[in-house]
ChimeraX commands (.cxc) that place a marker at each C-alpha (Angstrom):
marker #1 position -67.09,-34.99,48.50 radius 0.5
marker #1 position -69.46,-33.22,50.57 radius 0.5
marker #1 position -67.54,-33.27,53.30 radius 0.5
marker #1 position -64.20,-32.66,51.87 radius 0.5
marker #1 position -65.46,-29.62,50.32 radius 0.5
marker #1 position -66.66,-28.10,53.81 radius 0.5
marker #1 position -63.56,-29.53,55.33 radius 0.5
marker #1 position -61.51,-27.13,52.62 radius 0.5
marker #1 position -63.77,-24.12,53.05 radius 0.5
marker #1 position -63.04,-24.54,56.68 radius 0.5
marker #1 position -59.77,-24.89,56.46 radius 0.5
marker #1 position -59.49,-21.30,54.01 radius 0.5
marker #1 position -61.27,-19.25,56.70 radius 0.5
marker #1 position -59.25,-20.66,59.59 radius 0.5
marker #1 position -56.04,-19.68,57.53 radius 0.5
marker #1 position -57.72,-16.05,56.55 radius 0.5
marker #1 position -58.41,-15.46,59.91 radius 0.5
marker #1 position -54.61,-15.98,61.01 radius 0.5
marker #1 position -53.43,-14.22,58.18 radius 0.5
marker #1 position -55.57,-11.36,59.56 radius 0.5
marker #1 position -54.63,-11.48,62.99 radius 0.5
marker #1 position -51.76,-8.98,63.67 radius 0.5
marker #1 position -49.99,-8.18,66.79 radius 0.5
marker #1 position -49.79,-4.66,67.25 radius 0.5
marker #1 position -46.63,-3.31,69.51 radius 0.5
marker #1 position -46.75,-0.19,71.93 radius 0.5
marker #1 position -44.12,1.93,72.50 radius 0.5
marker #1 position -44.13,3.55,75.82 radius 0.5
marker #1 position -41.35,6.77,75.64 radius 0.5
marker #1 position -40.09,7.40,79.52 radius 0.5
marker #1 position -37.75,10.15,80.64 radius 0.5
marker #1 position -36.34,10.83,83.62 radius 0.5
marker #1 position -32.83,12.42,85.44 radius 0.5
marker #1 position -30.47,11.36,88.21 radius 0.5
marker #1 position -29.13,13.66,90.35 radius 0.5
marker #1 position -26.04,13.29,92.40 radius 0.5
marker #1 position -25.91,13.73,95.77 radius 0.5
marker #1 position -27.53,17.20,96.93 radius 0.5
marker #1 position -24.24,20.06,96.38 radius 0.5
marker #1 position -27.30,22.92,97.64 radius 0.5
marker #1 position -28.97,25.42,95.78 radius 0.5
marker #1 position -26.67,28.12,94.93 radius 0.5
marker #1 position -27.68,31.47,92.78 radius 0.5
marker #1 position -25.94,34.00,90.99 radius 0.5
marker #1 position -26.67,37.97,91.68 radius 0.5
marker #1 position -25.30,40.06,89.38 radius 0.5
marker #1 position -25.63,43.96,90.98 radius 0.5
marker #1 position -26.98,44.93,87.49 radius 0.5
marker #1 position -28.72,43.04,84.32 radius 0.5
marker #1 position -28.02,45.56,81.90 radius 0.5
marker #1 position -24.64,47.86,81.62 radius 0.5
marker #1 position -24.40,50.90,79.47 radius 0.5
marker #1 position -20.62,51.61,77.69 radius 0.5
marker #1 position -19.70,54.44,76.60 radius 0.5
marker #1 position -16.34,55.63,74.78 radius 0.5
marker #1 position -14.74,56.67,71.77 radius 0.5
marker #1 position -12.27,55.08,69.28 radius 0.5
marker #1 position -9.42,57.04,70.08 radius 0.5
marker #1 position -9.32,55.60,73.73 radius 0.5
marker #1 position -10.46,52.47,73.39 radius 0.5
marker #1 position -7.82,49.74,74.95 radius 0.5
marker #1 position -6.38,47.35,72.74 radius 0.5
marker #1 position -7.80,43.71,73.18 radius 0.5
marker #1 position -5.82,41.69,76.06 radius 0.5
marker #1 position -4.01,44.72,76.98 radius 0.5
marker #1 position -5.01,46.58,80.45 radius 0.5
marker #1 position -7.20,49.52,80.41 radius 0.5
marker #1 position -7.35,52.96,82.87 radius 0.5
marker #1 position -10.87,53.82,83.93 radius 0.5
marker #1 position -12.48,50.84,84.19 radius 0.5
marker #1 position -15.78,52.81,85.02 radius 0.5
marker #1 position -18.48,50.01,84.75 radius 0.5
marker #1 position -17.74,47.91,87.75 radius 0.5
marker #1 position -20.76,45.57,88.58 radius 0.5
marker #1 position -21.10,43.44,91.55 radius 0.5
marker #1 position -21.69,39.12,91.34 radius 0.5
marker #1 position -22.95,37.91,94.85 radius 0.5
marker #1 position -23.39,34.46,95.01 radius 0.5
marker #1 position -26.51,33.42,97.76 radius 0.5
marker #1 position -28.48,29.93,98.26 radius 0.5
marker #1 position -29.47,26.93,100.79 radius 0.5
marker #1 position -26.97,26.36,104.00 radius 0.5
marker #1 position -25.42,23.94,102.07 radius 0.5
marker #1 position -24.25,26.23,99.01 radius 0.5
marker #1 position -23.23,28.78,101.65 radius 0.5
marker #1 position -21.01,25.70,103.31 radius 0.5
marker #1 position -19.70,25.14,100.04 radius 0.5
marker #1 position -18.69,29.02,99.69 radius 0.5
marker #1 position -17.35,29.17,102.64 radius 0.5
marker #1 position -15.26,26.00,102.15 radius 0.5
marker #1 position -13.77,27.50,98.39 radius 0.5
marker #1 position -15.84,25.13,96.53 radius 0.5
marker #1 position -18.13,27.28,94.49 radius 0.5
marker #1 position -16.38,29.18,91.76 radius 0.5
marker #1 position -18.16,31.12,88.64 radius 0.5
marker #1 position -17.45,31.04,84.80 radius 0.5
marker #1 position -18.07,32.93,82.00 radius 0.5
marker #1 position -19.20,32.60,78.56 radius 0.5
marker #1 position -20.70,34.64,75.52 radius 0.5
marker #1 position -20.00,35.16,71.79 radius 0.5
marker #1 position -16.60,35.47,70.94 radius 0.5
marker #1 position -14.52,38.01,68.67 radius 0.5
marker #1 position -13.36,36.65,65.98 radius 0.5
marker #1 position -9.97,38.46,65.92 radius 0.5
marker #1 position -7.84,36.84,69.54 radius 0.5
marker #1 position -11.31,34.99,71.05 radius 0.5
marker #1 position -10.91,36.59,74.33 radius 0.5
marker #1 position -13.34,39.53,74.56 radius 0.5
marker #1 position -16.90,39.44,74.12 radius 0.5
marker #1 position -18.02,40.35,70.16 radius 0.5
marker #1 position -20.07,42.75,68.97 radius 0.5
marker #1 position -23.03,41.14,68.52 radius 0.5
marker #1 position -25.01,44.42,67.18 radius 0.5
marker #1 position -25.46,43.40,63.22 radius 0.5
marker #1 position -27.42,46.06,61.90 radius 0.5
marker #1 position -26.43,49.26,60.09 radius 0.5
marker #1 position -25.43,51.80,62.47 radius 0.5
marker #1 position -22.99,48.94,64.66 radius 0.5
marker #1 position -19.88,49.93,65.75 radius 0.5
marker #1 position -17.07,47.35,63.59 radius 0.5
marker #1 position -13.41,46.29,65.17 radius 0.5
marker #1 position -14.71,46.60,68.39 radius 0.5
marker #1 position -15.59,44.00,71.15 radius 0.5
marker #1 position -16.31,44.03,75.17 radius 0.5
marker #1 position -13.59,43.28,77.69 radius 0.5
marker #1 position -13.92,41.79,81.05 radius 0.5
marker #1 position -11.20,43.39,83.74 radius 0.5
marker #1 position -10.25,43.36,87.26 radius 0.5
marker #1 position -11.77,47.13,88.89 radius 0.5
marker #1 position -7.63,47.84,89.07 radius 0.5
marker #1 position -7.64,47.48,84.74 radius 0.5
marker #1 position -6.17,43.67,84.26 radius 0.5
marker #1 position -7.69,42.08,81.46 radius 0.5
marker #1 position -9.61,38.83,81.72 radius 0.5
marker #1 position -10.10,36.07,79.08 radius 0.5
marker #1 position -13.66,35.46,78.99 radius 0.5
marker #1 position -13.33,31.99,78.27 radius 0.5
marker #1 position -10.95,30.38,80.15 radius 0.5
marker #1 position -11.11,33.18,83.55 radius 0.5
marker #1 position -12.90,31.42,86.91 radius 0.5
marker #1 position -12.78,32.85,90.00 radius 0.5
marker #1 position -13.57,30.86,93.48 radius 0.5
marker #1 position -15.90,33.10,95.51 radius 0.5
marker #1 position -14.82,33.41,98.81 radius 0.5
marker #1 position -16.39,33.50,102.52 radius 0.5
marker #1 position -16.99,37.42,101.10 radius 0.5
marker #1 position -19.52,35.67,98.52 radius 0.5
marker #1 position -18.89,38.91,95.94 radius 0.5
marker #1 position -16.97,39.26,92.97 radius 0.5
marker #1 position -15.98,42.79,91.48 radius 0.5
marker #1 position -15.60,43.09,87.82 radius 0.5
marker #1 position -15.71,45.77,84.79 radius 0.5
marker #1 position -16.93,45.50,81.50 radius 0.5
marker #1 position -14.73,48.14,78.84 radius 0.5
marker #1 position -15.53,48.15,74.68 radius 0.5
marker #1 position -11.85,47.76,73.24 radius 0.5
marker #1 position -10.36,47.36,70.13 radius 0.5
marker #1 position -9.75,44.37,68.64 radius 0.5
marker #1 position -6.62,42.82,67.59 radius 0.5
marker #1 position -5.83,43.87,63.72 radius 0.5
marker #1 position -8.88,45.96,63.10 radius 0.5
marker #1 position -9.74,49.48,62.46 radius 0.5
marker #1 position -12.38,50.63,65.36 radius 0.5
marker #1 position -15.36,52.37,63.56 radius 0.5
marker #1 position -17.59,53.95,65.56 radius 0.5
marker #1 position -21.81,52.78,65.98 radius 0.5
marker #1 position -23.36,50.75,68.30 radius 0.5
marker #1 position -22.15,48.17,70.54 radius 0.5
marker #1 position -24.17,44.97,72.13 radius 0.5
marker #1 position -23.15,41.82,74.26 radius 0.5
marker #1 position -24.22,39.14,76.46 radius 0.5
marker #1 position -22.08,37.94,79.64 radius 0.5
marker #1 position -23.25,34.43,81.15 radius 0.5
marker #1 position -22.12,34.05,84.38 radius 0.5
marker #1 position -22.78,30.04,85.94 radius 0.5
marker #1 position -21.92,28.59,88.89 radius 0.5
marker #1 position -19.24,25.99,88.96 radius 0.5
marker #1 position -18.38,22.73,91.21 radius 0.5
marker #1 position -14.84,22.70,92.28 radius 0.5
marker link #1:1,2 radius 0.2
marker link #1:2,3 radius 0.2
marker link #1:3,4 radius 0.2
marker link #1:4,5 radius 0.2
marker link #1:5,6 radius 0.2
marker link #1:6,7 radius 0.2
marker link #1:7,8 radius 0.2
marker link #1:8,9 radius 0.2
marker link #1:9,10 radius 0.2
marker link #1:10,11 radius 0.2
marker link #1:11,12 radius 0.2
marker link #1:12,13 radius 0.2
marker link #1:13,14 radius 0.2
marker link #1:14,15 radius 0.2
marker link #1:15,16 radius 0.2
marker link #1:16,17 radius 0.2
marker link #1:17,18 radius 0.2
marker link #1:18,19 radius 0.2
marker link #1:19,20 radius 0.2
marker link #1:20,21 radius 0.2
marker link #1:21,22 radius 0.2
marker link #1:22,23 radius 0.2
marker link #1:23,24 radius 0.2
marker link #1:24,25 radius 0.2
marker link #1:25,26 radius 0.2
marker link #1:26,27 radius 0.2
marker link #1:27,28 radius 0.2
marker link #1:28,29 radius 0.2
marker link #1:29,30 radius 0.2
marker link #1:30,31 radius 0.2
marker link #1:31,32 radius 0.2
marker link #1:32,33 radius 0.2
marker link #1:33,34 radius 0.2
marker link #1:34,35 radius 0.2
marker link #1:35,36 radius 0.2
marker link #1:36,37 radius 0.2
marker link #1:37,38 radius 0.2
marker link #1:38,39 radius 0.2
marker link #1:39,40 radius 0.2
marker link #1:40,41 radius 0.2
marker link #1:41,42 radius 0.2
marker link #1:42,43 radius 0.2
marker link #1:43,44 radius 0.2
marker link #1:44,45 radius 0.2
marker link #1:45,46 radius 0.2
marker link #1:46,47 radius 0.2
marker link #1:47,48 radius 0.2
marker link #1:48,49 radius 0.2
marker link #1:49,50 radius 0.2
marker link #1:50,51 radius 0.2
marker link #1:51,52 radius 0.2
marker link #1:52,53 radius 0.2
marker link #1:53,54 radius 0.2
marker link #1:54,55 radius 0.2
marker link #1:55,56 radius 0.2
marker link #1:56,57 radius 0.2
marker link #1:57,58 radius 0.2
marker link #1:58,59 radius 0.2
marker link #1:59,60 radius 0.2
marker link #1:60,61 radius 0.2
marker link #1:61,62 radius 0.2
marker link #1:62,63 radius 0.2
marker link #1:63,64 radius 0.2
marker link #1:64,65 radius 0.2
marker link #1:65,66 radius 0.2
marker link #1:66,67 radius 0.2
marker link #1:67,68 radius 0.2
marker link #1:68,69 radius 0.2
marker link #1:69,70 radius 0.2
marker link #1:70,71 radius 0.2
marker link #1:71,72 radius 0.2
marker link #1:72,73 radius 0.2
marker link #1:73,74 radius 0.2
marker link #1:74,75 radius 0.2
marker link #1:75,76 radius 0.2
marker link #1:76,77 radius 0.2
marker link #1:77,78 radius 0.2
marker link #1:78,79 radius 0.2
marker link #1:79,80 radius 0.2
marker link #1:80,81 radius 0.2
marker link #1:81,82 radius 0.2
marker link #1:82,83 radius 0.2
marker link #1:83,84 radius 0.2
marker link #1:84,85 radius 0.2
marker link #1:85,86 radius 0.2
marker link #1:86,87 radius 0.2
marker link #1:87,88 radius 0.2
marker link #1:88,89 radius 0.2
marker link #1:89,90 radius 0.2
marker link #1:90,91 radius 0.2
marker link #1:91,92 radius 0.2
marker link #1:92,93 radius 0.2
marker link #1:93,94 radius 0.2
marker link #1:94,95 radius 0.2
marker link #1:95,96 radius 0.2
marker link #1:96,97 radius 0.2
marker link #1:97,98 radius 0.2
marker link #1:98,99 radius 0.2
marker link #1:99,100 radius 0.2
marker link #1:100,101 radius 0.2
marker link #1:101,102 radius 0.2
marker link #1:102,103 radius 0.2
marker link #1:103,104 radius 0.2
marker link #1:104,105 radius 0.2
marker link #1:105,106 radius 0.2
marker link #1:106,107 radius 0.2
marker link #1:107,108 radius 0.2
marker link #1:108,109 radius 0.2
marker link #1:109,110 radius 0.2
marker link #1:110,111 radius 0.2
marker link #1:111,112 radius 0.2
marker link #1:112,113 radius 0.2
marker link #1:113,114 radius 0.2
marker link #1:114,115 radius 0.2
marker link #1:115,116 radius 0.2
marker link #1:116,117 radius 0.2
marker link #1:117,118 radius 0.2
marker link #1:118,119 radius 0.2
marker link #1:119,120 radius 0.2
marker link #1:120,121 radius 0.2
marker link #1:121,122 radius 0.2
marker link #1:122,123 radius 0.2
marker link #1:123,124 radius 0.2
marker link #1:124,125 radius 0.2
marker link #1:125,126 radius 0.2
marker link #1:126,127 radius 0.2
marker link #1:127,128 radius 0.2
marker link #1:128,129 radius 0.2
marker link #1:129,130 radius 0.2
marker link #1:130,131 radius 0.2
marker link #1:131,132 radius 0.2
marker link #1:132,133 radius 0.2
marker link #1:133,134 radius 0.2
marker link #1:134,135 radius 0.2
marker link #1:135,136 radius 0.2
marker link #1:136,137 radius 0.2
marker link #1:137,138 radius 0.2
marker link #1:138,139 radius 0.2
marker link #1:139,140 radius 0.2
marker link #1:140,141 radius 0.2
marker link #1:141,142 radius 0.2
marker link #1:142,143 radius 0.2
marker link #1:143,144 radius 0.2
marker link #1:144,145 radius 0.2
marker link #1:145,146 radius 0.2
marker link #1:146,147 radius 0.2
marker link #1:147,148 radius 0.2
marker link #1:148,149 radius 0.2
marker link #1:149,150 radius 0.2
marker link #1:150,151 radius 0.2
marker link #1:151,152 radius 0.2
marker link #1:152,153 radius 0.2
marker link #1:153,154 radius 0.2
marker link #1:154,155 radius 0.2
marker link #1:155,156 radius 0.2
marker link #1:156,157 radius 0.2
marker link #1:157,158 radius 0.2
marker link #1:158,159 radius 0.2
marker link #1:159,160 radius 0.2
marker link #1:160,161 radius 0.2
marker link #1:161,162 radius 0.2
marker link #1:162,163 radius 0.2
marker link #1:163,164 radius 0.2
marker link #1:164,165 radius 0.2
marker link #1:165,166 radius 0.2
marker link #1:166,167 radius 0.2
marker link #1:167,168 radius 0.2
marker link #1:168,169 radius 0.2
marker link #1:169,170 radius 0.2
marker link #1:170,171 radius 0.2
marker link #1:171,172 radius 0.2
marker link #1:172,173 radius 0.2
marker link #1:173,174 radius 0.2
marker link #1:174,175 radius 0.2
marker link #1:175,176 radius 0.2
marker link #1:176,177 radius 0.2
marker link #1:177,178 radius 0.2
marker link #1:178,179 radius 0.2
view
């Protein structure tokens, strides 16, 4: 009986010590990033980080429509590696544009000046230096073996609003694209 009893009592404390015996996992988190085959280093320029606009509401162009004066021309130059410059050189660098919309056609940059004294019903065109009107989102330009864009930045007003006068603010992204 002896004997049976040890045998049991054995028995318990093999089976506690399984029950005990956990595996614990590891979780090892990797990142990483494939690039495709080297296209060069290319950078954009602008001639100037920060434009000033100035006008009043009585001549302010209507959104989309073509404006006289275009007085804030600004300069993009796009530089990098030999092989960007290839690239340039071969039409296959172009630049886009993005920024906060207007909420009346979409195509001008908005106002994004919120506080008391902002100007209201008015937003930021892009144009040609000759006046046309560009659609911020959906205008690219290839740059050419000249490697420099011209372009002018005019407050208009939008499309079914009242322009009331106060300050105006905005934010052009300009990125290189891949043709």
């Amino acid at each position: 009986m002896r004997k049976a009893i040890i045998g049991v009592l054995l028995a318990s404390c093999f089976a506690t010590g399984m029950a005990q015996a956990e595996d614990r996992s590891a979780t090892v988190n990797i990142d990483g990033i494939v690039n495709g085959p080297d296209e060069g280093d290319c950078i954009v320029l602008p001639s100037s980080h920060a434009i000033e606009l100035s006008g009043t509401i009585d001549h302010l162009p209507v959104q989309d429509g073509s404006a006289s004066h275009v007085n804030s021309i600004f300069t993009i130059a796009v530089v990098g590696d030999e092989l960007c410059m290839e690239k340039v050189n071969a039409s296959q660098i172009g630049l886009k544009f993005s920024g906060i919309l207007d909420d009346a056609n979409g195509t001008v940059l908005a106002n994004t000046d919120t506080s008391a004294g902002a100007a209201k019903g008015v937003g930021i065109g892009l144009y040609e230096p000759d006046g046309s009107p560009r659609n911020i989102n959906t205008y690219h330009v290839v740059v050419t073996n000249e490697r420099l864009v011209n372009l002018g930045l005019k407050m208009v007003q939008l499309n079914g609003r009242t322009p009331e006068a106060g300050t105006v603010h905005g934010a052009l992204t300009i990125e290189i694209e891949r043709l």
